[in-house]
C-alpha positions as CSV (number, residue, x, y, z in Angstrom):
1,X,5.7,0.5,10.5
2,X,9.5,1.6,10.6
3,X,10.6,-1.8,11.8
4,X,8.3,-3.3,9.3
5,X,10.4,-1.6,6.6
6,X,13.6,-2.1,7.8
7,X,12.9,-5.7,7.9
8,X,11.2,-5.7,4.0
9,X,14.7,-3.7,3.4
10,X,16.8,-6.1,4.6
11,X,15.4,-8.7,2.6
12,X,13.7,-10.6,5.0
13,X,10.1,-11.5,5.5
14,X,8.0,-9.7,8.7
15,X,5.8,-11.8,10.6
16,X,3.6,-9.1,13.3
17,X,2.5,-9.9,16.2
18,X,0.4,-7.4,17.5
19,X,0.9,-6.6,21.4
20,X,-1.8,-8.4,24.0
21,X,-1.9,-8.4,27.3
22,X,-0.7,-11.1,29.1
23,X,-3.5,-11.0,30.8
24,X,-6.0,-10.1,28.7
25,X,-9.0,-12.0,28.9
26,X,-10.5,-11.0,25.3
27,X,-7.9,-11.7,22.6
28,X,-8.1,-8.1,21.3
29,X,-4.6,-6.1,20.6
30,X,-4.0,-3.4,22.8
31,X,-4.2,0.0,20.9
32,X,-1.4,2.6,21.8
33,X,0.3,5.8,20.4
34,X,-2.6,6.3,17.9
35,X,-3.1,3.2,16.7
36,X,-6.5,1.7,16.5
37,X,-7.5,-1.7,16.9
38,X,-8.5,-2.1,13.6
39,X,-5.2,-0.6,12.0
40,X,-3.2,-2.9,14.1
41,X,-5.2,-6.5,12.2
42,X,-5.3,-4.7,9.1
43,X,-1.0,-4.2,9.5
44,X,-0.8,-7.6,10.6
45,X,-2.6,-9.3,7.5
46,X,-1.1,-6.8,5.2
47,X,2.4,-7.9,6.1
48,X,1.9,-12.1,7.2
49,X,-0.4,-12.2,4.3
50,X,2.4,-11.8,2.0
51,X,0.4,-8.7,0.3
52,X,3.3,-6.1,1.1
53,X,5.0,-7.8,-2.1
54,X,2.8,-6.5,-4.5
55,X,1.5,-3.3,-2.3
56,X,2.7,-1.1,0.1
57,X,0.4,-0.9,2.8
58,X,-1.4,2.7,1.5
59,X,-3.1,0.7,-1.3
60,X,-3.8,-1.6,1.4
61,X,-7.4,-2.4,1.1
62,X,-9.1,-4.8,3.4
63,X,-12.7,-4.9,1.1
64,X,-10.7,-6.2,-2.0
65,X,-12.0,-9.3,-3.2
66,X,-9.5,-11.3,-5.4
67,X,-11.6,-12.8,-7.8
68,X,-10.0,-13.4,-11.3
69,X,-12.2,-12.3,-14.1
70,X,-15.4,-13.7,-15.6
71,X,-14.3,-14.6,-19.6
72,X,-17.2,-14.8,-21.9
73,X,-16.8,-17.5,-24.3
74,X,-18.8,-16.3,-27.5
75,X,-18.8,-20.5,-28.9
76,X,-21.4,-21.2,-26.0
77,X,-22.6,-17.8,-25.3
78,X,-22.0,-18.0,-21.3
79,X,-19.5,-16.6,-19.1
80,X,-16.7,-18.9,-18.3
């Protein structure tokens, strides 16, 4: 996450690659220092997703649905 930051702060973009195996035979990033497998995707599309913009990465929240608002419209009495 470090070098994450200090690549937002320098005013660049991050593109993460989490570390595989080269010979892995299961694409599946390999988990060290604490890391989980699931922290390491949820990293990844936080910051190549373009979502560390608007968020850092503890609001992160991979369950969030962006779906824009339903608008009732009164004239025809349905939601828009």
């Amino acid at each position: 996450m470090a070098r994450i930051e200090e690549v937002i702060a320098a005013g660049c973009e991050p593109h993460v690659q989490p570390y595989m195996k080269l010979n892995a035979l299961e694409k599946i990033p390999h988990a060290m220092h604490g890391w989980t497998v699931q922290r390491l995707q949820d990293v990844a599309r936080w910051a190549n997703g373009w979502v560390w913009k608007t968020a850092p990465f503890s609001a992160y929240d991979r369950h969030r649905k962006n779906v824009p608002p339903e608008i009732y419209d009164a004239q025809q009495g349905l939601f828009v």
